[in-house]
C-alpha positions in Angstrom: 66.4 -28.3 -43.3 63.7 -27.4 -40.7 60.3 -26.1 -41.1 60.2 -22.7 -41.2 57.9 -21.3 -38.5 55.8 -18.5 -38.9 53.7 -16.3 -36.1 50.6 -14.8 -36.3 49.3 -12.4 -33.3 46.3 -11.2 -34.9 42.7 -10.6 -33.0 40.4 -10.5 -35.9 39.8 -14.2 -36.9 38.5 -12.9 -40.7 42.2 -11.0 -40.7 44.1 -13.8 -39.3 42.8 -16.3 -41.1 43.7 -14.1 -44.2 47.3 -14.2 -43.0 47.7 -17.6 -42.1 46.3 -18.7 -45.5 48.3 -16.7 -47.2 51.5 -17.7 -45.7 50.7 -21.4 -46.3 49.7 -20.6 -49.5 53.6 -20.5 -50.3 54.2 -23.7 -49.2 55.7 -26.0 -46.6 55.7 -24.2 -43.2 54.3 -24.0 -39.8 52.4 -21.1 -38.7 51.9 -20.3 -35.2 48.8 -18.3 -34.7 47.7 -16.6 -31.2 45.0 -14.2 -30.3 46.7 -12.5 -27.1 50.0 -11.2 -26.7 50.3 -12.9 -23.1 49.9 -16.6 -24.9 52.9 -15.9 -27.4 55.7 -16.3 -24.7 54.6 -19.6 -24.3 53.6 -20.5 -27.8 57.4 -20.3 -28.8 58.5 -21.9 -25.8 59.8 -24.8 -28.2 60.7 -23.0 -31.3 64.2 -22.1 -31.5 63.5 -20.2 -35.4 61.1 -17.8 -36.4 61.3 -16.6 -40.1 58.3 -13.5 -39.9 55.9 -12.7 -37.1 52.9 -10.5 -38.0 52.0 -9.0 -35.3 49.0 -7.0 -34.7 51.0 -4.2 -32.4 52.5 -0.5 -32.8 56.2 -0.4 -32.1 56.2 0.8 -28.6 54.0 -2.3 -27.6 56.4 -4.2 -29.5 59.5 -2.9 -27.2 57.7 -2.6 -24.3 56.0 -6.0 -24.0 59.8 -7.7 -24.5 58.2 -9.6 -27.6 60.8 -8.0 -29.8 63.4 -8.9 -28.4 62.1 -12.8 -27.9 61.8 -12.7 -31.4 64.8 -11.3 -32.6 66.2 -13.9 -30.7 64.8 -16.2 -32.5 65.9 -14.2 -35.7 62.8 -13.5 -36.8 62.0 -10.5 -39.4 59.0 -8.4 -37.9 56.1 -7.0 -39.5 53.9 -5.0 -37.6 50.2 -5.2 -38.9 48.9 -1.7 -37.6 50.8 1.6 -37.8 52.2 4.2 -40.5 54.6 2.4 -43.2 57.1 5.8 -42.5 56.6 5.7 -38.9 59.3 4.9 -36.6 59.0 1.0 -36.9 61.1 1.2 -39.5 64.3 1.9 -38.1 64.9 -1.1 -37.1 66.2 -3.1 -39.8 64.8 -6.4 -38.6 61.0 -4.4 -38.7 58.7 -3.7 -41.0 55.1 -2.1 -41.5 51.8 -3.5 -43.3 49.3 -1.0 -43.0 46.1 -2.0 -42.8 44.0 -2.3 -44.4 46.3 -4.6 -46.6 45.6 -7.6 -49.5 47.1 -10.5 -49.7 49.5 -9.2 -52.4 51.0 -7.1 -50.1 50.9 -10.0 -47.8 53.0 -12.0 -50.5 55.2 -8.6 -51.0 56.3 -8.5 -47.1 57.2 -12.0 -47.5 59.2 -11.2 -50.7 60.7 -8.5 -49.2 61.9 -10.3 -46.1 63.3 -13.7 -48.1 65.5 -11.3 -50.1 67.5 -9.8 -47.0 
């Protein structure tokens, strides 16, 4: 069974290195962790799986950048890390929202949530 890969797109260095810890915390992964949305085309230039990407984005960046859709691709399960929880994001059944500002029990809830789909 392969690693499963993880991706961070989070500015903050304090908020991403919450996340990354977090998500390592709960064992055997690889998380892929980028500061700019321009470097995450070619960060997953090799990775044919993603299981989440946090991503530090509203929903129309999300669609309008063509990152979605490269994810989804790669079946990953989106969580958007800035928004409204009831906002549109979540029509999208592969999308979710963590509003900031969140713990890292609700990071350990989104990845709950997403490993029961």
């Amino acid at each position: 069974m392969p690693t499963p890969t993880y991706v961070v797109l989070e500015t903050n260095p304090i908020i991403a290195a919450d996340l990354c810890g977090t998500i390592e915390s709960c064992g055997h992964c690889r998380v892929v962790h980028v500061t700019d949305i321009r470097a995450l085309g070619s960060a997953l230039q090799d990775i044919s799986q993603v299981r989440v990407a946090y991503l530090e984005l509203k929903r129309p960046e999300l669609e309008q950048s063509g990152i979605g859709a490269l994810l989804r691709d790669r079946g990953a399960h989106i969580v958007l890390t800035i928004g409204e929880a009831d906002g549109d994001a979540t029509r999208h059944p592969k999308v979710s929202v963590l509003p900031r500002p969140f713990t890292e029990q609700m990071i350990l809830q989104s990845l709950a949530e997403v490993s029961a789909d």
